[in-house]
DOLO-829887 format. One line per 8 residues: number of its first residue (from 1); their letters; for each residue x, y, z of N, C-alpha, C, CB. Coordinates in steps of 0.2 Angstrom, whole numbers, plus 5000, padded with zeros to 4 digits. Atoms other than C-alpha are relative to their C-alpha. Glycine has a CB too. Example, Ala and Ser with C-alpha at 12.3 -4.5 7.8 and 13.67 -1.06 7.14 Angstrom:
BEGIN
1> as> 5004 4994 5000 5062 4978 5039 5004 5006 5000 4995 5000 5006 | 4996 4994 4999 5068 4995 5036 4996 5005 5003 5002 5002 4993 .
This chain:
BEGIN
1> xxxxxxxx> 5006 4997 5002 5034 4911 5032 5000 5004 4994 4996 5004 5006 | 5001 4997 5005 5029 4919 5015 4997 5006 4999 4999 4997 4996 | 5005 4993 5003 5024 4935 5009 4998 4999 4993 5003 5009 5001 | 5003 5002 5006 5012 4933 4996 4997 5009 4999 4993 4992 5001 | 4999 4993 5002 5012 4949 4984 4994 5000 4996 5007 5003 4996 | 5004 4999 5002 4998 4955 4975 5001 5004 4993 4998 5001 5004 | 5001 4997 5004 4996 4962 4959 4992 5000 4996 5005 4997 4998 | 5004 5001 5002 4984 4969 4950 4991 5002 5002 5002 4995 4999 .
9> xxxxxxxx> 5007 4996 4994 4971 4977 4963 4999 5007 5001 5001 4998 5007 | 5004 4994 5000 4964 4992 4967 4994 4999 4996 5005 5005 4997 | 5004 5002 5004 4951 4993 4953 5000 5000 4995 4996 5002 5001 | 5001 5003 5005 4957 4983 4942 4994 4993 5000 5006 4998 4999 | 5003 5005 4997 4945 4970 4939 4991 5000 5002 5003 4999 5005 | 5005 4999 4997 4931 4977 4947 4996 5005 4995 5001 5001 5007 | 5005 4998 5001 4914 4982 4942 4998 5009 4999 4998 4997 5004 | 5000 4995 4995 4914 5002 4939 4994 5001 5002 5003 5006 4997 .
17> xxxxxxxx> 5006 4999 5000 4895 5002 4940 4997 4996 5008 4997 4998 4992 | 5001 5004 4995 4895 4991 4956 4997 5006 5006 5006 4995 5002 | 5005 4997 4993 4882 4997 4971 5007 5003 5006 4995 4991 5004 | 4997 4998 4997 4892 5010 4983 4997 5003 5006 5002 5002 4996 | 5002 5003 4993 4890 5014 5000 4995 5007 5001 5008 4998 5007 | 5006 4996 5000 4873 5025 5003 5001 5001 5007 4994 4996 4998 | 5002 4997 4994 4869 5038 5016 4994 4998 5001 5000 5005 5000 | 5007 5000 5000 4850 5035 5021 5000 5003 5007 4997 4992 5000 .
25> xxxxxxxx> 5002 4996 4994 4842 5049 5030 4991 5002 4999 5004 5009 5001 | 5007 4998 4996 4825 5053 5039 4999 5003 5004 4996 4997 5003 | 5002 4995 4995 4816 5065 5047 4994 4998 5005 4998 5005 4996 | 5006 5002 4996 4805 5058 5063 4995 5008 5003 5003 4995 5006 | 5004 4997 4997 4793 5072 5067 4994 4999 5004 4999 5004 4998 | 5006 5003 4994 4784 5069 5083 4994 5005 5002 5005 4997 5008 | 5004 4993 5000 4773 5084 5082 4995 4997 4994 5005 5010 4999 | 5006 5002 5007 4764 5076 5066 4996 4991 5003 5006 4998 4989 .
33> xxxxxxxx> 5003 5008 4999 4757 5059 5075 5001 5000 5009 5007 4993 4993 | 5001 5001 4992 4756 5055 5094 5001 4992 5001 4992 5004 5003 | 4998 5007 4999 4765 5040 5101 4996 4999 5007 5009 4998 5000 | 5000 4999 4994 4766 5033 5118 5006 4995 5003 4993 4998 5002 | 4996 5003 4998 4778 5026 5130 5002 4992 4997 4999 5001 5007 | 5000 5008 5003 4787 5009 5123 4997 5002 4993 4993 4994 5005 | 5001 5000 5007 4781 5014 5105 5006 4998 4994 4998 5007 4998 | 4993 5001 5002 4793 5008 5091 4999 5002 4992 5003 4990 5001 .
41> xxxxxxxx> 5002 4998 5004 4793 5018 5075 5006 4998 4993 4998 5007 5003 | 4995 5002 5005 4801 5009 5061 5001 5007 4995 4997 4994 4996 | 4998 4991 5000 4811 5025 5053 5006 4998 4991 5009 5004 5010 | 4995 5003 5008 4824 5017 5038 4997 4993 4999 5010 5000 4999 | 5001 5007 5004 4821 5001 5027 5005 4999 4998 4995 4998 4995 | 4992 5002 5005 4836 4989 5023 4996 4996 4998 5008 4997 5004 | 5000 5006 5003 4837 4977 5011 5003 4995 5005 5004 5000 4993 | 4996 5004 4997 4842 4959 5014 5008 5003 4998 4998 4992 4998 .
49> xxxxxxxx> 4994 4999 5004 4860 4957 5012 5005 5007 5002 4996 5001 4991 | 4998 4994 4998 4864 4976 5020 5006 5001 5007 4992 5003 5003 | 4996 5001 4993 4878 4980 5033 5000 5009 5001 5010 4995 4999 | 5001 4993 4996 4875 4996 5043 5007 5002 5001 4995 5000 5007 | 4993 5000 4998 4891 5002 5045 4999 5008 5007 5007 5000 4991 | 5003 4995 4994 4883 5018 5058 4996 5002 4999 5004 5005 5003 | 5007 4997 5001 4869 5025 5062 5000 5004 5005 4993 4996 5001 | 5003 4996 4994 4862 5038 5073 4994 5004 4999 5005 5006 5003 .
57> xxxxxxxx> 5007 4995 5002 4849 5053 5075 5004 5006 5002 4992 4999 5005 | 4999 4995 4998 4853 5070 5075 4994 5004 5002 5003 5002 4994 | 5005 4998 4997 4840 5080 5088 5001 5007 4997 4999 4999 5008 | 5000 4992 5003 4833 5095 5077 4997 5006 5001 4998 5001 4996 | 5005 4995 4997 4820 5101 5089 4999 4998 5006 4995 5000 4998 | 5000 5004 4994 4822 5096 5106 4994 4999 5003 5003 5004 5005 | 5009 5002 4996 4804 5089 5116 4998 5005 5004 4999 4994 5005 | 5000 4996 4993 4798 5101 5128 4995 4998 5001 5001 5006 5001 .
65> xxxxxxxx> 5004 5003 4998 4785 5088 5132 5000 5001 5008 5000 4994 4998 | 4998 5002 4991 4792 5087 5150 4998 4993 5002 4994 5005 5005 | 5001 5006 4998 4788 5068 5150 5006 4996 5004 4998 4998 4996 | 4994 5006 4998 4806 5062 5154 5001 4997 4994 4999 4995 5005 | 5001 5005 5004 4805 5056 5137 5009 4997 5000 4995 5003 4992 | 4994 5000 5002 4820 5045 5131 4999 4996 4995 5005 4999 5006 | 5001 5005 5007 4823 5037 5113 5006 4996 5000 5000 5003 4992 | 4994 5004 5003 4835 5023 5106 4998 4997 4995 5003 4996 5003 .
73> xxxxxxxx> 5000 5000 5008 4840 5019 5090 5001 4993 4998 5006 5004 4997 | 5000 5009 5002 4840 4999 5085 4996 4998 4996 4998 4995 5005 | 5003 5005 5005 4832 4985 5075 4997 4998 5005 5003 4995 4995 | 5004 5008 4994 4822 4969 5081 5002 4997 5004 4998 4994 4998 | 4995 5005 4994 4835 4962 5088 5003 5002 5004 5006 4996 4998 | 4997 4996 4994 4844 4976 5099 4997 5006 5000 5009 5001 4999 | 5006 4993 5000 4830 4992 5103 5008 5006 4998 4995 5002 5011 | 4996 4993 4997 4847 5001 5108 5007 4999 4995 5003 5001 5010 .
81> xxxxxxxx> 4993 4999 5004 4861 4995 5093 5003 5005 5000 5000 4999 4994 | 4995 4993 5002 4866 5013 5087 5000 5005 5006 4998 5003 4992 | 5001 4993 4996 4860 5024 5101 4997 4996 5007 4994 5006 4996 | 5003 5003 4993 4856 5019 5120 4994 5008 5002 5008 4999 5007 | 5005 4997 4998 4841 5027 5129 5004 5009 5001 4995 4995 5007 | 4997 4992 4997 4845 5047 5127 4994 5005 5000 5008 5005 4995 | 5004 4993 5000 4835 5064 5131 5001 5003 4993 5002 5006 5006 | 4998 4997 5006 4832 5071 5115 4998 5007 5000 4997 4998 4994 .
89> xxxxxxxx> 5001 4992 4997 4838 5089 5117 5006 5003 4994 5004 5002 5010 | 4997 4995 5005 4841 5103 5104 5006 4998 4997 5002 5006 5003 | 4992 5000 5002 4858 5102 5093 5003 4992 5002 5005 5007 5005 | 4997 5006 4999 4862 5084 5100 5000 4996 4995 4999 4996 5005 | 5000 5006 5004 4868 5071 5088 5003 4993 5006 5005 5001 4992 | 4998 5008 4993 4868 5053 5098 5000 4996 4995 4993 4997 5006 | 4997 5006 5005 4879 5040 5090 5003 4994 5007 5008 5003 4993 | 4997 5003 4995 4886 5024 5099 5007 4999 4999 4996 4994 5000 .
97> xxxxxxxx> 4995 4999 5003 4905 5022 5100 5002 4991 4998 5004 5004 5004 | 4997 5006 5006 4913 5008 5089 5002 4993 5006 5009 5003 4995 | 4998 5005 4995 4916 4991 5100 5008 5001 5002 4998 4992 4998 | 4993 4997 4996 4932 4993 5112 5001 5004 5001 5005 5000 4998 | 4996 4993 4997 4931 5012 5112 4999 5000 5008 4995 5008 4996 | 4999 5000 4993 4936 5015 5129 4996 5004 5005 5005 5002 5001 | 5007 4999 4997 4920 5025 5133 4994 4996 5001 4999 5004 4997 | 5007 5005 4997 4908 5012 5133 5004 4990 5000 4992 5001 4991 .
105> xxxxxxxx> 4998 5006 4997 4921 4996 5137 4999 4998 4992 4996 4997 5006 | 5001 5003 5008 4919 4983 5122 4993 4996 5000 5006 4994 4998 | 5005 5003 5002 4903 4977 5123 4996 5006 4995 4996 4997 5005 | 5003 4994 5005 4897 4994 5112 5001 4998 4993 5005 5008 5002 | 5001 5002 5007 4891 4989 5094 4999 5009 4998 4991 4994 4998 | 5003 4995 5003 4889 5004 5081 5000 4999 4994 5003 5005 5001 | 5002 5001 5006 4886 4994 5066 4996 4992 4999 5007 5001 4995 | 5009 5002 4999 4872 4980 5061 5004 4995 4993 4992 5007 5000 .
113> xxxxxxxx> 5001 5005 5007 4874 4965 5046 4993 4999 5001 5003 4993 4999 | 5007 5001 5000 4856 4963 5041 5001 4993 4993 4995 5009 4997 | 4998 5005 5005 4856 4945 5030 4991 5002 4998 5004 4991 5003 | 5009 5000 5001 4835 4948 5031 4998 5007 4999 4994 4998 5007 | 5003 4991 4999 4826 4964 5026 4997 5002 5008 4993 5003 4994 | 5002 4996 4993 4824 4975 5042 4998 5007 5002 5004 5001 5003 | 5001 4992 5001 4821 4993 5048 5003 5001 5006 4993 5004 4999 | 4998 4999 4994 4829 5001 5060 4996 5008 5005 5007 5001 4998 .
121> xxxxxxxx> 5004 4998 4996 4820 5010 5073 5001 5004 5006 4998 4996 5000 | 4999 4998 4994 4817 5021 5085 4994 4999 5005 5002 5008 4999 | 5005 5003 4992 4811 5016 5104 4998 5005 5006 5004 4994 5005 | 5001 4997 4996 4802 5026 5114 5000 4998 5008 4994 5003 4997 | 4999 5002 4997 4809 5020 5129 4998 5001 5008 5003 5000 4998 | 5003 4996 4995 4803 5032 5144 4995 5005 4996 5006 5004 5004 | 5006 4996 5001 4788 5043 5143 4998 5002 4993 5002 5005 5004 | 5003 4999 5006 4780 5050 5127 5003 5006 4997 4992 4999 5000 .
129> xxxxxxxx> 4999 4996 5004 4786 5060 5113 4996 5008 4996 5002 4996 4997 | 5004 4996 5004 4776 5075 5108 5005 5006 4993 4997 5005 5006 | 4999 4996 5005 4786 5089 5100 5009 4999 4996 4997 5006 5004 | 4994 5003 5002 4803 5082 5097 4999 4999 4990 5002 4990 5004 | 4997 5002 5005 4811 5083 5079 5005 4997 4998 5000 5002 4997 | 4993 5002 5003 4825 5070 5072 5001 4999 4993 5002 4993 5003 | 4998 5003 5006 4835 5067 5059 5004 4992 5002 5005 5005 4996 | 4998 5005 4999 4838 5048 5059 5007 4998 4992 4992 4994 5002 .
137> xxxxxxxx> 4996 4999 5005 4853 5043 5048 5006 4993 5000 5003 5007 5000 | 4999 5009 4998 4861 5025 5044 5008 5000 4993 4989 4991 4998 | 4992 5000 5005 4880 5024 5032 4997 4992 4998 5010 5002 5006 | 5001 5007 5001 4874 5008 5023 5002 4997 4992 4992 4999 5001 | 4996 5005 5002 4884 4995 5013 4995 4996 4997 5004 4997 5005 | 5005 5005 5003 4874 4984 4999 5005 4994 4999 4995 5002 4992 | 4996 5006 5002 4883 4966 4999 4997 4993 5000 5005 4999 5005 | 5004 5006 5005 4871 4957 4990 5001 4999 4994 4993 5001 4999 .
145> xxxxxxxx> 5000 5001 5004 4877 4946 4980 5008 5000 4996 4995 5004 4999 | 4994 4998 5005 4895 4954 4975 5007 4995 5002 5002 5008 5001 | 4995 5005 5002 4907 4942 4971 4999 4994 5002 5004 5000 5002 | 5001 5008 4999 4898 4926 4973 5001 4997 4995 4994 4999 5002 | 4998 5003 5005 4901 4919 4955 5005 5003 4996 4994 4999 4996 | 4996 4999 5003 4915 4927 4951 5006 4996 5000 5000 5006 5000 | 4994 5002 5002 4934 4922 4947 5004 5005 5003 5001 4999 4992 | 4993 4994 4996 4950 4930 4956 5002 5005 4995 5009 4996 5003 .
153> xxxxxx> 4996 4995 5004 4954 4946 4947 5007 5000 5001 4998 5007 5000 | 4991 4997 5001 4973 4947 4953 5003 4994 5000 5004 5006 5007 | 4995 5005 5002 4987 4936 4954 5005 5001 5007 5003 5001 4992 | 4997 5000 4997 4997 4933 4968 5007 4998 5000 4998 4998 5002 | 4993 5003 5000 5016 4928 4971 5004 5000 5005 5004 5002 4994 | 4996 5001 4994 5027 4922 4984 5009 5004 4997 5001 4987 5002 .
């Protein structure tokens, strides 16, 4: 078996003005608008082409609705991708852990390829939100497009 060496990489080659990996944050304040149980409040907009690489919500004001409320954090396809149903209480940032971490076994996702534009969303999953404030917040990757007509910048050798 060969080892094939590389030369010529790092950022040689590459684009220095190429698209880099974005924070996207929001603030949901549930004290300016009135949901109800089951509501789904679309919170960030991706492009197509987008790979989420985490997300969560940081709770800035805890509810003191008393409804039992509970949120999660997902798209169209999974309500609870980045966050499963949690109590949004004071100071908690709720994130999901990475697949395989040994807290949530391996079926746990904490990142999302979007090929369609989407939004990710929060689900008012138990009772209704009144006075809850989050910050919702998504680490996102743009891989539209990059390196589809190009040529190998490096050079390999056995």
């Amino acid at each position: 078996m060969a080892t094939w060496t590389i030369t010529g990489g790092g950022s040689t080659g590459h684009n220095s003005s190429g698209p880099t990996v974005k924070v996207y944050s929001e603030i949901v304040d549930f004290s300016e608008f009135t949901t109800a149980g089951t509501d789904v409040i679309e919170v960030i907009e991706l492009p197509a082409n987008s790979l989420v690489l985490y997300a969560g919500m940081d709770v800035l004001t805890a509810d003191s609705s008393g409804n039992s409320n509970a949120l999660s954090l997902g798209d169209g396809a999974d309500v609870d991708r980045y966050v499963s149903a949690s109590t949004p209480t004071a100071g908690m940032e709720v994130t999901r852990a990475r697949a395989g971490d040994s807290s949530l076994g391996t079926t746990s996702v904490g990142f999302g390829y979007y090929a369609a534009a989407d939004t990710i969303d929060i689900v008012s999953s138990v009772g209704v939100t009144t006075t809850a404030k989050v910050r919702v917040f998504a680490v996102v990757a743009d891989c539209d497009g990059h390196g589809d007509n190009e040529a190998q910048n490096v050079t390999f050798a056995s």
